[in-house]
MIKE-438511 format. One record per atom (N, C-alpha, C, O, CB): residue number from 1; residue in three letters; chain; atom name; x, y, z. Coordinates in nm, 3 decimals, decimal comma, always signed. Glycine has a CB too. Example, Ala and Ser with C-alpha at 12.3 -4.5 7.8 and 13.67 -1.06 7.14 Angstrom:
node pos->1; code->ALA; unit->A; site->N; u->+1,319; v->-0,569; w->+0,780
node pos->1; code->ALA; unit->A; site->CA; u->+1,230; v->-0,450; w->+0,780
node pos->1; code->ALA; unit->A; site->C; u->+1,320; v->-0,330; w->+0,780
node pos->1; code->ALA; unit->A; site->O; u->+1,424; v->-0,332; w->+0,846
node pos->1; code->ALA; unit->A; site->CB; u->+1,131; v->-0,447; w->+0,905
node pos->2; code->SER; unit->A; site->N; u->+1,285; v->-0,225; w->+0,708
node pos->2; code->SER; unit->A; site->CA; u->+1,367; v->-0,106; w->+0,714
node pos->2; code->SER; unit->A; site->C; u->+1,290; v->+0,003; w->+0,787
node pos->2; code->SER; unit->A; site->O; u->+1,341; v->+0,114; w->+0,804
node pos->2; code->SER; unit->A; site->CB; u->+1,408; v->-0,060; w->+0,572
! end
This chain:
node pos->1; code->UNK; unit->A; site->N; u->+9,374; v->+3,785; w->+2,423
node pos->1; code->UNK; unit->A; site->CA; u->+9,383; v->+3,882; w->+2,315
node pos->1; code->UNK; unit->A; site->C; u->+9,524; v->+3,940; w->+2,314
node pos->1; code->UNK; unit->A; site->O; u->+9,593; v->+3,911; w->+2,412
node pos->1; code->UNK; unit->A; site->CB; u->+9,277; v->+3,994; w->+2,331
node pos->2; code->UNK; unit->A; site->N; u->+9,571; v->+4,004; w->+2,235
node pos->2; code->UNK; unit->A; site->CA; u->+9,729; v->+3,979; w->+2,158
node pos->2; code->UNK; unit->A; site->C; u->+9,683; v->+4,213; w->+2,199
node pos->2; code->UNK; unit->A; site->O; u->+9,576; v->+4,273; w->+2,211
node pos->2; code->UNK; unit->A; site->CB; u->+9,743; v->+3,855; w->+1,883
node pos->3; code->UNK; unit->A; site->N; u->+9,826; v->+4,261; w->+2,204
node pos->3; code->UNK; unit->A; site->CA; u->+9,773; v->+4,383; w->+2,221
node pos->3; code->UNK; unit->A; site->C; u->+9,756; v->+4,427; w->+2,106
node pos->3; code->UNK; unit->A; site->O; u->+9,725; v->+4,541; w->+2,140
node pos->3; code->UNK; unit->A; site->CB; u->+9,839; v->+4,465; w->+2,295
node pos->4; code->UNK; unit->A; site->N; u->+9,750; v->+4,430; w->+1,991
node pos->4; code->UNK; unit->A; site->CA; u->+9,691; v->+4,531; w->+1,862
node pos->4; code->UNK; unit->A; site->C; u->+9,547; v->+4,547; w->+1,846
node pos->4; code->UNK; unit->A; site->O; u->+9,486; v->+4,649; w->+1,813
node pos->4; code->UNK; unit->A; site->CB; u->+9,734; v->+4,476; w->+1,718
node pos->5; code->UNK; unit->A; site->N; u->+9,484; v->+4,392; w->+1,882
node pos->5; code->UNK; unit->A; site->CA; u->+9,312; v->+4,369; w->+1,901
node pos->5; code->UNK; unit->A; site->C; u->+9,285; v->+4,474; w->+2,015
node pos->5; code->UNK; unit->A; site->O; u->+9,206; v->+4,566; w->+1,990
node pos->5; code->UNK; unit->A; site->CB; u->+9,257; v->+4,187; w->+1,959
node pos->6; code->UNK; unit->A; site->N; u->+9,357; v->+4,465; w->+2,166
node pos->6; code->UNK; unit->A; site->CA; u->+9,292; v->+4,590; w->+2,233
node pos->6; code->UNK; unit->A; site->C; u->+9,314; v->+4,712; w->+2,226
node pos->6; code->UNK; unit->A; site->O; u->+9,254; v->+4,809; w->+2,272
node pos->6; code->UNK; unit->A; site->CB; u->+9,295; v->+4,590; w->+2,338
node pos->7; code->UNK; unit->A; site->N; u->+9,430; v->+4,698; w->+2,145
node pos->7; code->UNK; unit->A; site->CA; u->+9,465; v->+4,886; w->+2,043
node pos->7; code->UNK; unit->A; site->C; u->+9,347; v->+4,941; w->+2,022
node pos->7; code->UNK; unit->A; site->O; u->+9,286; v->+5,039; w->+2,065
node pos->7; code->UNK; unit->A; site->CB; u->+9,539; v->+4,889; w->+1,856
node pos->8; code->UNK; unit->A; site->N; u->+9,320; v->+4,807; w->+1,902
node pos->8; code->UNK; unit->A; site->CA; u->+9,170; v->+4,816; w->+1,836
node pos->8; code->UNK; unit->A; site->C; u->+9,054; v->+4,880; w->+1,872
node pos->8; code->UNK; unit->A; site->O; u->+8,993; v->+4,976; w->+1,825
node pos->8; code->UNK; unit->A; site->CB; u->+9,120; v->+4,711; w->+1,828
node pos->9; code->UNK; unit->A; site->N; u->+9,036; v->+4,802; w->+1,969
node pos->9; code->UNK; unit->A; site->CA; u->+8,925; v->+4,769; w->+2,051
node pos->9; code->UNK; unit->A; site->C; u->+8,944; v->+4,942; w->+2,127
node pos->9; code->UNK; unit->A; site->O; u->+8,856; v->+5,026; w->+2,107
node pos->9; code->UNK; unit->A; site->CB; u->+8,949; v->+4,598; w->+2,164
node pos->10; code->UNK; unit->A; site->N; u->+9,047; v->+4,970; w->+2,200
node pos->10; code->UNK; unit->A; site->CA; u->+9,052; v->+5,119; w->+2,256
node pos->10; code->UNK; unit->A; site->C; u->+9,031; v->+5,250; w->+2,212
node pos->10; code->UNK; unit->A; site->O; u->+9,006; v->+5,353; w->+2,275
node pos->10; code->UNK; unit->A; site->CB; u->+9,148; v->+5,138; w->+2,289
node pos->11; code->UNK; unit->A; site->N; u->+9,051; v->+5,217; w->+2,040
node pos->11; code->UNK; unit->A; site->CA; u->+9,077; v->+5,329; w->+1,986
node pos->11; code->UNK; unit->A; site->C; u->+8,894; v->+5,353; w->+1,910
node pos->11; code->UNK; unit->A; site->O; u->+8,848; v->+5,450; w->+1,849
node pos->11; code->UNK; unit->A; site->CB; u->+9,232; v->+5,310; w->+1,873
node pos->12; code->UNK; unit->A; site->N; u->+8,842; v->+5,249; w->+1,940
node pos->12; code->UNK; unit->A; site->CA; u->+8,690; v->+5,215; w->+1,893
node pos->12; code->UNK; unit->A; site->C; u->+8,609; v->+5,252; w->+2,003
node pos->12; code->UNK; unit->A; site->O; u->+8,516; v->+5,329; w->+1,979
node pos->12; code->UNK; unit->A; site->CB; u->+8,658; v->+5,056; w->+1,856
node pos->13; code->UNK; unit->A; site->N; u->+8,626; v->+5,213; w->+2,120
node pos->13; code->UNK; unit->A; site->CA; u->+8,608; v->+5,313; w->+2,193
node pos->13; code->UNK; unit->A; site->C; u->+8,621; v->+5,447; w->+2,253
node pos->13; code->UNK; unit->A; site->O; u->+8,550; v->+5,506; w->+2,335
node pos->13; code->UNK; unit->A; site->CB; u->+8,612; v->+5,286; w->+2,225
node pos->14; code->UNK; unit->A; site->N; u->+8,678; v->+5,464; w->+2,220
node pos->14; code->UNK; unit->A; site->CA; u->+8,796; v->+5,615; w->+2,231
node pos->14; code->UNK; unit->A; site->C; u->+8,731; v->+5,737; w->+2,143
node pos->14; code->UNK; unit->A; site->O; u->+8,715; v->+5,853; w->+2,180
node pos->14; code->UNK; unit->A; site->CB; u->+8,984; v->+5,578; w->+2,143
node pos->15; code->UNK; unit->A; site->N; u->+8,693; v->+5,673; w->+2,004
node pos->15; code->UNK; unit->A; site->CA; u->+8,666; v->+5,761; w->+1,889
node pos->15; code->UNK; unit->A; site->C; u->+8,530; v->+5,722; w->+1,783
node pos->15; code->UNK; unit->A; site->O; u->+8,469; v->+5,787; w->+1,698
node pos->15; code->UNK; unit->A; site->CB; u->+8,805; v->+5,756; w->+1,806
node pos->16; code->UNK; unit->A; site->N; u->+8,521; v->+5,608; w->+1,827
node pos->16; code->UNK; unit->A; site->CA; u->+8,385; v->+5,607; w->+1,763
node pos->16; code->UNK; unit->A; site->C; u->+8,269; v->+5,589; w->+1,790
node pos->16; code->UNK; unit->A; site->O; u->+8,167; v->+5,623; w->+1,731
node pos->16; code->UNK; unit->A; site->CB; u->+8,377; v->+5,552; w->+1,699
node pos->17; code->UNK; unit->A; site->N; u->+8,289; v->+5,525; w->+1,892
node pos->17; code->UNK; unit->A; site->CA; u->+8,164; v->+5,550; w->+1,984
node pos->17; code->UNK; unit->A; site->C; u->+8,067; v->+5,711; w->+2,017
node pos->17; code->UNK; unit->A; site->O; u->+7,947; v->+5,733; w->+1,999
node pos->17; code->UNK; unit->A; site->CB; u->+8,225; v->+5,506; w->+2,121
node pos->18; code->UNK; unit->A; site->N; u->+8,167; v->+5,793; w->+2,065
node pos->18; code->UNK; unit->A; site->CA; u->+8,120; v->+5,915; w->+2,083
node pos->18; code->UNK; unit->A; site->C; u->+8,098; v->+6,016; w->+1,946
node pos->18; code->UNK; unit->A; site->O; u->+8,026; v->+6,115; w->+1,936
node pos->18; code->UNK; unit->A; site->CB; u->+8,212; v->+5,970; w->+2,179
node pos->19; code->UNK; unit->A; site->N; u->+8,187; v->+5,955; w->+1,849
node pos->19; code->UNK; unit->A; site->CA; u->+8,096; v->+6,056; w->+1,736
node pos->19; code->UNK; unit->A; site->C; u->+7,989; v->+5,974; w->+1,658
node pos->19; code->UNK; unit->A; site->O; u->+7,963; v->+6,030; w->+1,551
node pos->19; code->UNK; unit->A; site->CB; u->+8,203; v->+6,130; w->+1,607
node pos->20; code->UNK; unit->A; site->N; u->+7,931; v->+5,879; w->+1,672
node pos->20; code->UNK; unit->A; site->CA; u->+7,828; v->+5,792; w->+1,645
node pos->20; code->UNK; unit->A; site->C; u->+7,744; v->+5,867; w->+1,762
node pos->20; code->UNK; unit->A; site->O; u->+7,659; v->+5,914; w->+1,686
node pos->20; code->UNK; unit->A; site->CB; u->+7,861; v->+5,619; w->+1,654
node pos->21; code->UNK; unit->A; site->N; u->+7,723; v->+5,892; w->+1,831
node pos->21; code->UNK; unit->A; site->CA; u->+7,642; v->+5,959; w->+1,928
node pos->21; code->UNK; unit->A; site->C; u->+7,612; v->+6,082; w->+1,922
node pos->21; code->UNK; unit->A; site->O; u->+7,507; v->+6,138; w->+1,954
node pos->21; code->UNK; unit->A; site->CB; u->+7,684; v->+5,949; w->+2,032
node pos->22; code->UNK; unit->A; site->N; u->+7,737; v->+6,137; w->+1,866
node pos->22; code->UNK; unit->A; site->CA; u->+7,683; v->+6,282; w->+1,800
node pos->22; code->UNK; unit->A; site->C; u->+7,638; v->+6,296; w->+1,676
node pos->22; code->UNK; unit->A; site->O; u->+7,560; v->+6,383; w->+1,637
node pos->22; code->UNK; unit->A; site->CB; u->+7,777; v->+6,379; w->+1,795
node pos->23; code->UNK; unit->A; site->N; u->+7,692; v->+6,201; w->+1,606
node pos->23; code->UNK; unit->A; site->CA; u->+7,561; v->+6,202; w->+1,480
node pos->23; code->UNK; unit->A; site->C; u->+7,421; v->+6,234; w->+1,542
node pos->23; code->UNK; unit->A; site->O; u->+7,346; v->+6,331; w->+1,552
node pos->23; code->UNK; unit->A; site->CB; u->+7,538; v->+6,035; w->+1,398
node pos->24; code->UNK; unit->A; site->N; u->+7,424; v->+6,077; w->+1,584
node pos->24; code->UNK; unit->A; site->CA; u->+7,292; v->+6,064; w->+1,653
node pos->24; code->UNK; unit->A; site->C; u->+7,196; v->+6,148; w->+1,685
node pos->24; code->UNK; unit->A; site->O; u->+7,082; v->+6,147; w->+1,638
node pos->24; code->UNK; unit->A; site->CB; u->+7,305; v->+6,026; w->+1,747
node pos->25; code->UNK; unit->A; site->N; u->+7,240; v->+6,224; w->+1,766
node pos->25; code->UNK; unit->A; site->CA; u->+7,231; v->+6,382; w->+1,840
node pos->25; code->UNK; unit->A; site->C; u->+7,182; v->+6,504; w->+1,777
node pos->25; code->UNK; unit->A; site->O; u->+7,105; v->+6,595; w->+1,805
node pos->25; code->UNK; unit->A; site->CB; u->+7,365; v->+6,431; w->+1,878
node pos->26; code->UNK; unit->A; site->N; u->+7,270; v->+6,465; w->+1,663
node pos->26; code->UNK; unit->A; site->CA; u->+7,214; v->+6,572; w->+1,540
node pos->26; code->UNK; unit->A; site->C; u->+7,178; v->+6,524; w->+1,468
node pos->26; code->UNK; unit->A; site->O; u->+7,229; v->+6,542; w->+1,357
node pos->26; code->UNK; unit->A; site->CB; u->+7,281; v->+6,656; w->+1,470
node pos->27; code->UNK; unit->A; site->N; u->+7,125; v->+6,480; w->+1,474
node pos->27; code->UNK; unit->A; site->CA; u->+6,940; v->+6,412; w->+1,400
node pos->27; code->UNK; unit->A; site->C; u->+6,808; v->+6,421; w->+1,416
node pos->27; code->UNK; unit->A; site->O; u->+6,714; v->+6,384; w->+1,346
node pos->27; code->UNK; unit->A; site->CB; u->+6,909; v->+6,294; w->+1,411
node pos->28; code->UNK; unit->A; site->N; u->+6,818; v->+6,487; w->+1,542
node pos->28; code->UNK; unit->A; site->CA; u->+6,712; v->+6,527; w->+1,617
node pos->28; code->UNK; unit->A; site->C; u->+6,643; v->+6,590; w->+1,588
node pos->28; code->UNK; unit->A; site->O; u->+6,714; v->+6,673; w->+1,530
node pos->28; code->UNK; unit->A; site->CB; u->+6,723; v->+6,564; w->+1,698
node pos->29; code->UNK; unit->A; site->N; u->+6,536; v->+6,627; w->+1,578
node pos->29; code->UNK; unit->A; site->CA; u->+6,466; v->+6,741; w->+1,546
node pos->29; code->UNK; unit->A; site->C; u->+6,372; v->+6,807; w->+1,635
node pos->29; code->UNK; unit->A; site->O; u->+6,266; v->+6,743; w->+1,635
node pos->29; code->UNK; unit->A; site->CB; u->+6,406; v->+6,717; w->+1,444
node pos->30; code->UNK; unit->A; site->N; u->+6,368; v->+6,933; w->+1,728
node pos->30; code->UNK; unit->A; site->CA; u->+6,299; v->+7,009; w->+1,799
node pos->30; code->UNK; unit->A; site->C; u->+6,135; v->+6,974; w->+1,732
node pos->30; code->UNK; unit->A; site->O; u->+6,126; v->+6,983; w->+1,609
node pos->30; code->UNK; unit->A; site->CB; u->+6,364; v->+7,166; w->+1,789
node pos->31; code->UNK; unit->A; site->N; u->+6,038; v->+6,944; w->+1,793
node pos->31; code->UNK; unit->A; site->CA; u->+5,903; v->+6,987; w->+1,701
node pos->31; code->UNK; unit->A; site->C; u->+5,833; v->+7,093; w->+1,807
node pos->31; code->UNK; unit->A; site->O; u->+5,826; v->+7,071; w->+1,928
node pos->31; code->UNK; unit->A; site->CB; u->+5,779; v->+6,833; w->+1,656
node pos->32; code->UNK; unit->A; site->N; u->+5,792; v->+7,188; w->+1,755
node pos->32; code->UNK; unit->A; site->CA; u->+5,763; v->+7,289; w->+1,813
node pos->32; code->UNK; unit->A; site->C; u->+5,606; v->+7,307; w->+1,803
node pos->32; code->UNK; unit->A; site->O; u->+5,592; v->+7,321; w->+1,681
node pos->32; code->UNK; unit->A; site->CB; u->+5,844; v->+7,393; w->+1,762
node pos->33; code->UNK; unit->A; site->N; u->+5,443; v->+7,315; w->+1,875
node pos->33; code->UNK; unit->A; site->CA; u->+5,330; v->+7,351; w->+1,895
node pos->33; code->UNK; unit->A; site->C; u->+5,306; v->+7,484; w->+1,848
node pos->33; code->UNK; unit->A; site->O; u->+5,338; v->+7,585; w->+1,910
node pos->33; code->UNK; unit->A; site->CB; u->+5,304; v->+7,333; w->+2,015
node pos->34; code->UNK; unit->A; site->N; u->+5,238; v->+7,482; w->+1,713
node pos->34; code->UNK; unit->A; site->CA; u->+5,239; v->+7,703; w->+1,708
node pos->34; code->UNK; unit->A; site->C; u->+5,106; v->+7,655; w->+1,803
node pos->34; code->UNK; unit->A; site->O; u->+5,042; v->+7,747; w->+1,752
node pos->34; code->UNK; unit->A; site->CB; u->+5,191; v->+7,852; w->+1,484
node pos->35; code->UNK; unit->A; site->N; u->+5,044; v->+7,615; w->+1,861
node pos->35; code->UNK; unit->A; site->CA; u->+4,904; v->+7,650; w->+1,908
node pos->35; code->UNK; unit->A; site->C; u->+4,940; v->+7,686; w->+2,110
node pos->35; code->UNK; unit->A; site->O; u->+4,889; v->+7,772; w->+2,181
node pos->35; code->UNK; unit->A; site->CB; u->+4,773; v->+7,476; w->+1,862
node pos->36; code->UNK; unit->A; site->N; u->+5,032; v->+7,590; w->+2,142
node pos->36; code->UNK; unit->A; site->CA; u->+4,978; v->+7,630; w->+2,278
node pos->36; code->UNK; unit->A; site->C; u->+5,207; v->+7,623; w->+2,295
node pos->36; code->UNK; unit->A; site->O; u->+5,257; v->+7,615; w->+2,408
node pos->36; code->UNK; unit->A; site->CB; u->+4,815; v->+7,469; w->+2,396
node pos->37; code->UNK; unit->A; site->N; u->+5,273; v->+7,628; w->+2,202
node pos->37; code->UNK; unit->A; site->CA; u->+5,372; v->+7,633; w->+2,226
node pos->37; code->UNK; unit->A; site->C; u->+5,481; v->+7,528; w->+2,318
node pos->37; code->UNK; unit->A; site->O; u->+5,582; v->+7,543; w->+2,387
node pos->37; code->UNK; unit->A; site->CB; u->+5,353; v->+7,731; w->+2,253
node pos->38; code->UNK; unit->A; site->N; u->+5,398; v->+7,421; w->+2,276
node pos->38; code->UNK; unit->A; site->CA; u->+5,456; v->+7,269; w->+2,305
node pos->38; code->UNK; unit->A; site->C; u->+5,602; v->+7,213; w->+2,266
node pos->38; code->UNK; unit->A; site->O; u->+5,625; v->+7,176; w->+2,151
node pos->38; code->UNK; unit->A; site->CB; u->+5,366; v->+7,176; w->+2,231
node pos->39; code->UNK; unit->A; site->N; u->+5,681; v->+7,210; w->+2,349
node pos->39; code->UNK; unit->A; site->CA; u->+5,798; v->+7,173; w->+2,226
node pos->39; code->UNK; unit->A; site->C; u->+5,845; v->+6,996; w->+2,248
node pos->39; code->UNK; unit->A; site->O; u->+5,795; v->+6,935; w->+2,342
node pos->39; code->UNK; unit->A; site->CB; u->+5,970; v->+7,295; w->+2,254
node pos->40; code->UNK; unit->A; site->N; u->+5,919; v->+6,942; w->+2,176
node pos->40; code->UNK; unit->A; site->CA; u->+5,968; v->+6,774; w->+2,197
node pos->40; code->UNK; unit->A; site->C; u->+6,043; v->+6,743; w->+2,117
node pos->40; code->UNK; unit->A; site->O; u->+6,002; v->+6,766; w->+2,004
node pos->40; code->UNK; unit->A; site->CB; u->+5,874; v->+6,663; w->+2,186
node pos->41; code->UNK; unit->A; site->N; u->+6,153; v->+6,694; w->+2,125
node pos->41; code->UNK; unit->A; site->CA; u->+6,229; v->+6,601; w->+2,063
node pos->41; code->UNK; unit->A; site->C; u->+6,168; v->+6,439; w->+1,975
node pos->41; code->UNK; unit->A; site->O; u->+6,199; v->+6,386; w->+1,868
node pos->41; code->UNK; unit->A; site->CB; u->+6,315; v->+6,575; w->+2,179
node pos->42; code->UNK; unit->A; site->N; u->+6,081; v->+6,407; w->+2,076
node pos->42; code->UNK; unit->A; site->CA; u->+6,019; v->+6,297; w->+2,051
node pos->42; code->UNK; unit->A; site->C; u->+5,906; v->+6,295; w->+1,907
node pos->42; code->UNK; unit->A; site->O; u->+5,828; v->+6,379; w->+1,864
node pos->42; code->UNK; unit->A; site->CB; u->+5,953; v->+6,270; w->+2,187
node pos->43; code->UNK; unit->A; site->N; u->+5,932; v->+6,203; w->+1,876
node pos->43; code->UNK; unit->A; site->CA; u->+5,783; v->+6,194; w->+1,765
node pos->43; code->UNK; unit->A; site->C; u->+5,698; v->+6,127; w->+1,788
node pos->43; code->UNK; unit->A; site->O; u->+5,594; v->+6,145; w->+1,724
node pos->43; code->UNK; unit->A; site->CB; u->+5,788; v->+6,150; w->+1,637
node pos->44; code->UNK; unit->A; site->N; u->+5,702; v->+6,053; w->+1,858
node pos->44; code->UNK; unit->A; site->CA; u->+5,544; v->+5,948; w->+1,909
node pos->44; code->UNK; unit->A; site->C; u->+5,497; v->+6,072; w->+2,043
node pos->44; code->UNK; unit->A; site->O; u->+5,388; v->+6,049; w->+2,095
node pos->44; code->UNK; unit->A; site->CB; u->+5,599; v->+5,711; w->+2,009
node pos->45; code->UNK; unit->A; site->N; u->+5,525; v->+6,118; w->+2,062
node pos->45; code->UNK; unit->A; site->CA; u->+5,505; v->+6,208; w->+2,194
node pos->45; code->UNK; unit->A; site->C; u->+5,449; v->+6,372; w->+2,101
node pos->45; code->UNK; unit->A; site->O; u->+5,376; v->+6,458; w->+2,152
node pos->45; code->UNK; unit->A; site->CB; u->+5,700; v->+6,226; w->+2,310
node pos->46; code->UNK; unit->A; site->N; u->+5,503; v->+6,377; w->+1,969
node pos->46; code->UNK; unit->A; site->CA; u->+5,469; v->+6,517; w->+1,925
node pos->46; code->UNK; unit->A; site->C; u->+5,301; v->+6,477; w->+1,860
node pos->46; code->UNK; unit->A; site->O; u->+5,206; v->+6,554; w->+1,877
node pos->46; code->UNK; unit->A; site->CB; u->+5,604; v->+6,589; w->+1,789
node pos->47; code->UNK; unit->A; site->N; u->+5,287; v->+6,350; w->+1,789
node pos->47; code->UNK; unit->A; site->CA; u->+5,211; v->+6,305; w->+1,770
node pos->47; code->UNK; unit->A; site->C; u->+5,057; v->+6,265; w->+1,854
node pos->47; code->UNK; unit->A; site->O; u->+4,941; v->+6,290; w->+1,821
node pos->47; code->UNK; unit->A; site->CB; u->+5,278; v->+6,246; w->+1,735
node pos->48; code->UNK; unit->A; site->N; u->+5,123; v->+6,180; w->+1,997
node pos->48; code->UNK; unit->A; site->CA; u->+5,002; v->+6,222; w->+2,056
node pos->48; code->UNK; unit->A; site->C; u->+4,980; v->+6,387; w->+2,077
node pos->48; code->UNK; unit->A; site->O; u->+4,864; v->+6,431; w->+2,078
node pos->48; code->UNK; unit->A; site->CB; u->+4,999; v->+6,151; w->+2,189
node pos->49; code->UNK; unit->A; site->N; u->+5,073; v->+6,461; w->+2,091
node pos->49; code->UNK; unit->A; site->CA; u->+5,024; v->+6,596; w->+2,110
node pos->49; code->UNK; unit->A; site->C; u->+4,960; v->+6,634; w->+2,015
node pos->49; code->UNK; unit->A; site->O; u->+4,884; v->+6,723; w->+2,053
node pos->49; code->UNK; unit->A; site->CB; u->+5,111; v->+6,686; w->+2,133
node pos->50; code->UNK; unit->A; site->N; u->+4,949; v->+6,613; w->+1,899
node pos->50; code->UNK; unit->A; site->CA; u->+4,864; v->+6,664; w->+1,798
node pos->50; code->UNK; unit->A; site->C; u->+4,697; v->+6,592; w->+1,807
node pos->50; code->UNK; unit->A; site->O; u->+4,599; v->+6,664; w->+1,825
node pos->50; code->UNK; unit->A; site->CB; u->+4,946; v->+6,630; w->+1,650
node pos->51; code->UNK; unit->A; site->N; u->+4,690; v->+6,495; w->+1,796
node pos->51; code->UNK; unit->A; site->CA; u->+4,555; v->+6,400; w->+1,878
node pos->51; code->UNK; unit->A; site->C; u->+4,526; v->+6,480; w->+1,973
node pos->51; code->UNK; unit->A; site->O; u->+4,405; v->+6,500; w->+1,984
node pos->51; code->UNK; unit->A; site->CB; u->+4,585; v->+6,243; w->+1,953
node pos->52; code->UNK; unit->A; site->N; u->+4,606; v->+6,545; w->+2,060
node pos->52; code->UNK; unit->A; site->CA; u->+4,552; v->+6,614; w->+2,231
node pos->52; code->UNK; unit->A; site->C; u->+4,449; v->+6,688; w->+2,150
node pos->52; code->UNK; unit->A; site->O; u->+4,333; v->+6,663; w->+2,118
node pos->52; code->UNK; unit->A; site->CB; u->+4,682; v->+6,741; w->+2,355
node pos->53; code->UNK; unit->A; site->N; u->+4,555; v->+6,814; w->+2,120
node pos->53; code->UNK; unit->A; site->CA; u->+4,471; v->+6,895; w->+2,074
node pos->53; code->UNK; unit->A; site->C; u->+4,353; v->+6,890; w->+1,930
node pos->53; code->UNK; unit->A; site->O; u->+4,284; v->+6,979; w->+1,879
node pos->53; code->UNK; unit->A; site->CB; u->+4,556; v->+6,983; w->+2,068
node pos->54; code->UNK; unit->A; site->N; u->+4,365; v->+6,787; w->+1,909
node pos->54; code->UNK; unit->A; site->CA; u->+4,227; v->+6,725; w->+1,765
node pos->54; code->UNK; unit->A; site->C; u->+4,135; v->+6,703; w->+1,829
node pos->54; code->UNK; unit->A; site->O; u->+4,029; v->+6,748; w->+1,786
node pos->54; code->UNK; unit->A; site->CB; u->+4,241; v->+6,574; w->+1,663
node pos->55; code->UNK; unit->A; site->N; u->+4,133; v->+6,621; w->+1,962
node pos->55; code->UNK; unit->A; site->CA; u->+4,060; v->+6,545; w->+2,083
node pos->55; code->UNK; unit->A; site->C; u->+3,974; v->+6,706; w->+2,139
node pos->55; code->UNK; unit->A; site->O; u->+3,855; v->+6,732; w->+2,155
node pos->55; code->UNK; unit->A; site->CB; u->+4,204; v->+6,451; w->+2,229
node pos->56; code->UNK; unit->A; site->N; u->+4,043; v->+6,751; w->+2,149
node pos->56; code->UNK; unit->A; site->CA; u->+4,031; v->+6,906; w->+2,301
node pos->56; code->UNK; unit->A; site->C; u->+3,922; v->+6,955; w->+2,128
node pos->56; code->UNK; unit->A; site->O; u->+3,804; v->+6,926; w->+2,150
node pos->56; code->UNK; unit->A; site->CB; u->+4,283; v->+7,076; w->+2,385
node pos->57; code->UNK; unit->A; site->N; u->+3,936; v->+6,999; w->+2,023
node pos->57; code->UNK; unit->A; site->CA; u->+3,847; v->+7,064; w->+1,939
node pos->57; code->UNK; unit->A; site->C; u->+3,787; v->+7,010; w->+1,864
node pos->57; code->UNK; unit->A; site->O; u->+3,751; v->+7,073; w->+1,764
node pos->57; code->UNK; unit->A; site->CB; u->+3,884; v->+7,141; w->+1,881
node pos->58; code->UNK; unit->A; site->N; u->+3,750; v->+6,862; w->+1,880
node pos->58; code->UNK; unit->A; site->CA; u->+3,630; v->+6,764; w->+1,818
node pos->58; code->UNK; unit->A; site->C; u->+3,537; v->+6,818; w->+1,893
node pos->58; code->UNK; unit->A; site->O; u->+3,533; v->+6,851; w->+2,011
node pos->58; code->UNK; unit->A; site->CB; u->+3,636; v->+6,594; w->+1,835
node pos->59; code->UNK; unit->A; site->N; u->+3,424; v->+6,827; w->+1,764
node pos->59; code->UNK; unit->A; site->CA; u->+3,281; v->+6,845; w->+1,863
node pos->59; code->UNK; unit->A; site->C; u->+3,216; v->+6,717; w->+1,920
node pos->59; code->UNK; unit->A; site->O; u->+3,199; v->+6,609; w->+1,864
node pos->59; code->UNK; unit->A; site->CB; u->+3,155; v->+6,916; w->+1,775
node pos->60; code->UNK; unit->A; site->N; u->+3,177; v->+6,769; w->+2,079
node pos->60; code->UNK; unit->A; site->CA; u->+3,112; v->+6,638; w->+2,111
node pos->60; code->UNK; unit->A; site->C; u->+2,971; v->+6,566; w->+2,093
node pos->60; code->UNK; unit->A; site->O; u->+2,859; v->+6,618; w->+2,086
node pos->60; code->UNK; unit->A; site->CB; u->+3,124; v->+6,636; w->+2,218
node pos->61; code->UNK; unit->A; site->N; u->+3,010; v->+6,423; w->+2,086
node pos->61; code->UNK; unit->A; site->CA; u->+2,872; v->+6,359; w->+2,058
node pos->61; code->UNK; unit->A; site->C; u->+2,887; v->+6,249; w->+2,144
node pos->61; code->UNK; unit->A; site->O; u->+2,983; v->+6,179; w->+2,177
node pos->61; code->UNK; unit->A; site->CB; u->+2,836; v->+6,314; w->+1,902
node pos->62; code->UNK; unit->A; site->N; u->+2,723; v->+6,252; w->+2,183
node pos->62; code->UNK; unit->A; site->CA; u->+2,635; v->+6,156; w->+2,254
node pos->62; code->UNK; unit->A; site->C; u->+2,615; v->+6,017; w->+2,215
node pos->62; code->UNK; unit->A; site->O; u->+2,540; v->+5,945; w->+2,281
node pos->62; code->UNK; unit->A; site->CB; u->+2,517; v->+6,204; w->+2,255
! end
């Protein structure tokens, strides 16, 4: 490689990598439990938490 390609290549690492990550980052969204005050970043994880508690106040049957 010729040095302008690893200019390239440095300055792509250097600078875009890390604000592609802070996008990223701030995309996030807190989900917050009003019931037992659960909090997560995650959505497959806020989701089963919502099932928890659907599960915990289904009435049971035999």
């Amino acid at each position: 490689m010729n040095g302008i390609a690893l200019t390239v290549i440095g300055i792509l690492a250097v600078l875009v990598v890390p604000i592609w990550a802070l996008v990223a980052l701030a995309q996030r969204r807190l989900w917050h439990c009003p019931e037992c005050g659960f909090e997560t970043y995650d959505e497959a994880e806020s989701m089963g938490h919502k099932a928890y508690h659907a599960a915990k106040h289904a009435p049971y049957e035999i």
